[in-house]
C-alpha positions, -999 to 999 in steps of 0.1 A, spaced: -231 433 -353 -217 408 -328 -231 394 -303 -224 366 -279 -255 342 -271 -252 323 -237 -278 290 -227 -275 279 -195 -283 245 -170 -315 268 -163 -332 273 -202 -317 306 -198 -312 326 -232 -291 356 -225 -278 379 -256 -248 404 -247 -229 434 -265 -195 432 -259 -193 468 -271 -221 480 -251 -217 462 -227 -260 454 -223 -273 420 -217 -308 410 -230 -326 382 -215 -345 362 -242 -354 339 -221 -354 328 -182 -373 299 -169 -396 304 -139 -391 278 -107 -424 256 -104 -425 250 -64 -388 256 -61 -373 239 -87 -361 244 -117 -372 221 -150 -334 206 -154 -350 190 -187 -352 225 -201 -314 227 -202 -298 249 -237 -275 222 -251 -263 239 -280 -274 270 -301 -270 281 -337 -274 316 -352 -300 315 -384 -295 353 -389 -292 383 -373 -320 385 -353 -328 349 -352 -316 317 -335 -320 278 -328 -315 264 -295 -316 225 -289 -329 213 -250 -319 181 -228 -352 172 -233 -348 173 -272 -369 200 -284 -357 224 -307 -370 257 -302 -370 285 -328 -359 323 -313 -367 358 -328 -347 377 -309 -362 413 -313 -394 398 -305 -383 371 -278 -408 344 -292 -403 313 -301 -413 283 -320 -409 249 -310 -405 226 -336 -430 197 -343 -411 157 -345 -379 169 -322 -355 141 -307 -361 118 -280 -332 123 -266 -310 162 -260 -301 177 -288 -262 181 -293 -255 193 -325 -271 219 -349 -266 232 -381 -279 257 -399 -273 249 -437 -289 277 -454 -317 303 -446 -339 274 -458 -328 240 -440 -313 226 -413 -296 196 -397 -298 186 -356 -282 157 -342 -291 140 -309 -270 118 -287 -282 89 -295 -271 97 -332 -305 103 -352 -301 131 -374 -333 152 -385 -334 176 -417 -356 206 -409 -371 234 -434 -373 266 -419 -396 285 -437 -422 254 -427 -408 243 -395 -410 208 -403 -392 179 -402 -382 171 -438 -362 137 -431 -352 113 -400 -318 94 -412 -305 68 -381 -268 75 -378 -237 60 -357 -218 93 -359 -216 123 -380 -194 154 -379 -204 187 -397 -179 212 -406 -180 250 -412 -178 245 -447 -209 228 -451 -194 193 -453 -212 168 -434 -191 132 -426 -217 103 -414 -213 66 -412 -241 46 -408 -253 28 -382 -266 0 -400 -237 -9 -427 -208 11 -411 -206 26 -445 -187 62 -443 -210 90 -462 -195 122 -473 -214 152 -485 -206 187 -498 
């Protein structure tokens, strides 16, 4: 089934069926006195499955999302700074990448942090391969 998944400046999480044409709203941040919590900004998403999803925030909390139920999970040890780049290796593990370059391995079933690995910059492709050079020896890193 596809499905387009849209995060927006606002935390918004909005789901829509381009064939039905219905939008679902997963998530939509209240104001608090007028304004809106710009930390709470969805600065990239990943699908996990069907029904489920991973959002990364400005404020660098990753956030777990069944979508049937609209609950969510926020994970413990996120980033200190937004989260820019996720991953979603398997149904078991995956890989998020903040701005300042610190890359965190995460086990889904558990929703922990698995490993913390300090890096300068790091590319993941569709394939699975991941391209890092560290931060500390400018050593290029290539992993399949």
């Amino acid at each position: 089934m596809e499905k387009i998944i849209i995060g927006d400046y606002n935390g918004g999480i909005t789901v829509f069926d381009p064939h039905t044409k219905h939008e679902s709203i997963i998530f939509e941040q209240n104001e608090t006195n007028g304004k809106i919590d710009q930390s709470l900004t969805v600065m990239c998403i990943s699908v996990i499955s069907e029904n489920k999803i991973v959002t990364g925030l400005k404020n660098g909390t990753l956030n777990l999302w069944n979508l049937t139920t609209r609950q969510n999970i926020t994970l413990d040890c996120s980033h200190t700074t937004y989260v820019d780049s996720i991953a979603v290796c398997s149904k078991r593990q995956m890989i998020s990448k903040s701005e300042k370059g610190d890359i965190k391995i995460w086990n889904l079933k558990t929703c922990k942090c698995i490993d913390t690995i300090d890096h300068k910059f790091i590319a993941i492709f569709p394939n699975t391969l991941l391209v890092s050079i560290f931060k500390t020896c400018n050593a290029l890193h290539i992993w399949k």
